[in-house]
N, C-alpha and C positions, 0 to 999 in steps of 0.2 A: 817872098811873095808866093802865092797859093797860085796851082795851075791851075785850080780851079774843077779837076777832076775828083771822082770819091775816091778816097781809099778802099784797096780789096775788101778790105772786111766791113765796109757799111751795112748797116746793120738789115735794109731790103735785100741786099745783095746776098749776105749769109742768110738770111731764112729762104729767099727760094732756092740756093745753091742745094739748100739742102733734103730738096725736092728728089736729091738723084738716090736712084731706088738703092745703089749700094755705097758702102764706104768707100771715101777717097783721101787712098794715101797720100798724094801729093799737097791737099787741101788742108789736110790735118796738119804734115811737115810744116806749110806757110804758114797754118794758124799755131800752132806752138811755138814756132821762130817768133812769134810777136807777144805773147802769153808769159812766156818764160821767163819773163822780166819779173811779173808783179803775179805771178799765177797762184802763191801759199794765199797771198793777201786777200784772192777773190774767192778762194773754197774754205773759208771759217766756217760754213755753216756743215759742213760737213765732216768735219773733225771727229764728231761723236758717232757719227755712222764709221769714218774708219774704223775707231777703238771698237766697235759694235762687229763689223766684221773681222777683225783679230779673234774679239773673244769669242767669238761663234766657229770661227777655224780651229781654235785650242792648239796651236802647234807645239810639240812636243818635241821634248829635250833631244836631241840625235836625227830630225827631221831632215828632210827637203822640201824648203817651199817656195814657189814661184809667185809671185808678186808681179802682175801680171799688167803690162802699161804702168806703169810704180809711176808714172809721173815726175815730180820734184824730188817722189824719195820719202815722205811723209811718212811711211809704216814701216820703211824697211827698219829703222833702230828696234822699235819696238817685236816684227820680228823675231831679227836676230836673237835678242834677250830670250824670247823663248826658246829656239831652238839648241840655243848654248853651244860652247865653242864644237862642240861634236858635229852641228849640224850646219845647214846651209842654207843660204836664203838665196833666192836668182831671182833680181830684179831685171825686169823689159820694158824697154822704151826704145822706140823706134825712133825720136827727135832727140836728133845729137845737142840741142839746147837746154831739155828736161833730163837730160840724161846727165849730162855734167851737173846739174843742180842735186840729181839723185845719188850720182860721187860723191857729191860733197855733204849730201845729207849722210851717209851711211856712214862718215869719219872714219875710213881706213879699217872697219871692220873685218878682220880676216875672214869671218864665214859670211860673207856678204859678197854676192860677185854680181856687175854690172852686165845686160847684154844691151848695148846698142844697136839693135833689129826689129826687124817689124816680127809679128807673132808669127806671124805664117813661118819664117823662115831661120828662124832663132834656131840654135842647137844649147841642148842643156848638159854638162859632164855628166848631172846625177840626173834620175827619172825623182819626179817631185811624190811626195807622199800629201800635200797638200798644197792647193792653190785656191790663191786670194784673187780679183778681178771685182774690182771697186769703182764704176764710173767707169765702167771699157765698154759702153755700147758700142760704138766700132766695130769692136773686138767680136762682140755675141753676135752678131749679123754679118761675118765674114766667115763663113765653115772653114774655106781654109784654113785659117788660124786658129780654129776650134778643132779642126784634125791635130794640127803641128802640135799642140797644146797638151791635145789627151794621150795622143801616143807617147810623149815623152812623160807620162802622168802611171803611177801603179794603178792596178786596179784594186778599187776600195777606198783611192784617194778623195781627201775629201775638198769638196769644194763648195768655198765662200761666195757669194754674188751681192752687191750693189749697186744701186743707178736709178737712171729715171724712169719713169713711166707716166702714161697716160691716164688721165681720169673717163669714165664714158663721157657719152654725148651731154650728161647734166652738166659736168664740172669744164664746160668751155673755159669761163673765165679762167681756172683756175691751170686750165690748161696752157692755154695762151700765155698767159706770168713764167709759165715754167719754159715754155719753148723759148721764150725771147731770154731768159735769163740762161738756157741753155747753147745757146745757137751759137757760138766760137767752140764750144767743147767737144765737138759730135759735128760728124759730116755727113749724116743722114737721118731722116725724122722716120726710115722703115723698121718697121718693126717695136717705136713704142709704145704699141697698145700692151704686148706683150712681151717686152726685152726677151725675159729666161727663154722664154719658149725655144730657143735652138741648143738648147742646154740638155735638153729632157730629150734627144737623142745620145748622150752620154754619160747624162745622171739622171735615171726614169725616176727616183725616188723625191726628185727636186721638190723642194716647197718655201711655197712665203712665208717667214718666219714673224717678219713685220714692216709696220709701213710709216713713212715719211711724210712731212712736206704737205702737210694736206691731202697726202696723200699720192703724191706725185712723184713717192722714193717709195723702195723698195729693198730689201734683205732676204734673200734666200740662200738657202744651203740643202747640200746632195751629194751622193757620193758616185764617185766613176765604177760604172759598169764592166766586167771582166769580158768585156764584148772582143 
């Protein structure tokens, strides 16, 4: 018998939740405890922006590359394969529920190492020569975890970017589709008129390469500054 109350994640509930100006760890941890069940089954449409961001990072045989909020673990194989047994791939995820899905995507890959932490606070053995960040709005609107990130990052490394964004004030409709299909993935609506923009204090060179969704996705790439 129903109590009759909404569940956390009703879906008024999550859009104004995500009214609050910064990311919330705690909110995210809930919402991926509950995602992680069926979460490959809802990101198919995004499958070709990962391979899009792979091949725009080019990682190279003997690398380090961070894989950044990895999710279920989706790229790490593909990865690896590039980087070959020389190198290393360091997936992060800070929900211990996507992160066991990310274990178990990477099949025991020796150059493939798991962090289960949040980005702010992750330690990496190698400094990466490339990083992926695929769907981490979170992640770009948290500096902290944009420090923790780059200093463990060489300068020159390059780095891949995907996610959502905003249409201007013409593309409401299309806007509104995108937030309500977004709104469990992301625990704050600041900053997507312009995601990258906190990027371009550590990669000035940053640029849109291309664009999604009606325009509602986005693909950049830039490399880290020797700042």
């Amino acid at each position: 018998m129903s109590s009759g109350r909404r569940p956390w994640y009703a879906p008024r509930s999550t859009l104004l939740d995500n009214l609050r100006p910064h990311p919330d760890r705690d909110a995210a941890l809930a919402r991926y405890a509950q995602l992680a069940v069926r979460y490959e089954g809802t990101t198919t449409r995004i499958r070709q922006v990962r391979q899009n961001v792979i091949d725009l990072l080019a990682p190279r045989s003997g690398e380090t590359v961070f894989d950044v909020a990895c999710g279920a673990g989706a790229m790490l194989g593909a990865l690896a394969s590039r980087v070959g047994p020389r190198g290393h791939v360091v997936g992060i995820e800070q929900s211990p529920e996507m992160a066991a899905l990310a274990f178990a995507a990477a099949g025991g890959a020796p150059n493939v190492q798991l962090r289960c932490d949040p980005v702010e606070s992750f330690v990496s053995p190698q400094r990466a020569d490339a990083l992926a960040l695929c769907y981490t709005h979170d992640v770009l609107q948290n500096p902290q975890a944009l420090a923790n990130l780059f200093t463990q990052a060489r300068p020159g490394a390059r780095v891949a970017v995907a996610g959502l964004c905003l249409l201007p004030w013409w593309g409401t409709p299309v806007n509104a589709w995108m937030l309500w299909g977004a709104r469990r993935y992301l625990t704050t609506w600041h900053g997507l008129r312009e995601p990258w923009a906190p990027l371009k204090a550590w990669c000035p060179d940053l640029r849109i390469v291309d664009r999604y969704h009606l325009g509602t996705g986005y693909l950049a790439m830039g490399t880290l500054s020797g700042r």
